[in-house]
N, C-alpha and C positions, 0 to 999 in steps of 0.2 A: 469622414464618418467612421465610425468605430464600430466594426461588426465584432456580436459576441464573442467567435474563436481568439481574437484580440484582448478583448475583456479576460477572458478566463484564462488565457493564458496568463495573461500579467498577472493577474489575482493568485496563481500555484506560483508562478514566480516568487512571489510578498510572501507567501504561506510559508512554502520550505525555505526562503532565507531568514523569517521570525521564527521557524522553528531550530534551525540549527543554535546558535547560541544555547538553548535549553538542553539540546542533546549533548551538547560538549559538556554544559556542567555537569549533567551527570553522569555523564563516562567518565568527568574528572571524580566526583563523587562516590563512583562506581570503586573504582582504583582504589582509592582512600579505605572506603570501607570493607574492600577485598583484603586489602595490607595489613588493614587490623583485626581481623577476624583470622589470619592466615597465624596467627600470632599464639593461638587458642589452639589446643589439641584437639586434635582431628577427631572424628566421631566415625564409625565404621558404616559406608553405604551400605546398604539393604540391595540384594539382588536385585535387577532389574528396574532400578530408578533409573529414569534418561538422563542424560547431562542435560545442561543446561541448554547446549548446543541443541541439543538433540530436540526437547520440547520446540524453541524457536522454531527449528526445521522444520517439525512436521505443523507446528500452527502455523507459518506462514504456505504451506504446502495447499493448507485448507484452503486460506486464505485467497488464494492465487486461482483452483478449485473454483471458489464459489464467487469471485468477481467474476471469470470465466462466462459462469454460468448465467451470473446478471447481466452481463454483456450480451451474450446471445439474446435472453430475452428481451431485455432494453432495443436491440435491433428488431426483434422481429415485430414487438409494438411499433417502434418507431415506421416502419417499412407496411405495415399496414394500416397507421394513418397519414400515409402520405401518397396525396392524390396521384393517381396515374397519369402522365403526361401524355400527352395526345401524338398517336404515332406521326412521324415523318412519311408523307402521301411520294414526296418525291418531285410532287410536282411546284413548279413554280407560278 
């Protein structure tokens, strides 16, 4: 039989191998349109724009942050509807 952890595991398996194909094109894509734009005279940043790096970082920053936070609550729902098991008497 096939318990969930099993199921869902496979299922993220299937998900991020369907997703990569997509991510390569567009890094290949990414490339492309970086090469030709690179081509165009530069335009002068403005003070304190983030790179690009920079934006990702700090969204993924959040990102990480607020699954954190759904995780703890996810747990502590979970852990208070989950019935208490009946202590160990000790006895046999």
């Amino acid at each position: 039989m096939t318990t969930y952890t099993e199921i869902t595991e496979k299922a993220t398996e299937q998900l991020l191998a369907a997703m990569q194909p997509m991510n390569e094109l567009t890094t290949s894509l990414t490339d492309k349109t970086l090469e030709a734009v690179s081509k165009l005279p530069s335009l002068p940043t403005p003070d304190g724009v983030p790179t690009p790096l920079e934006v990702v970082t700090a969204h993924f920053a959040f990102a990480e942050k607020l699954l954190n936070a759904q995780k703890d609550f996810a747990f502590r729902l979970a852990g208070a509807a989950t019935p208490a098991q009946p202590k160990a008497t000790g006895k046999n």
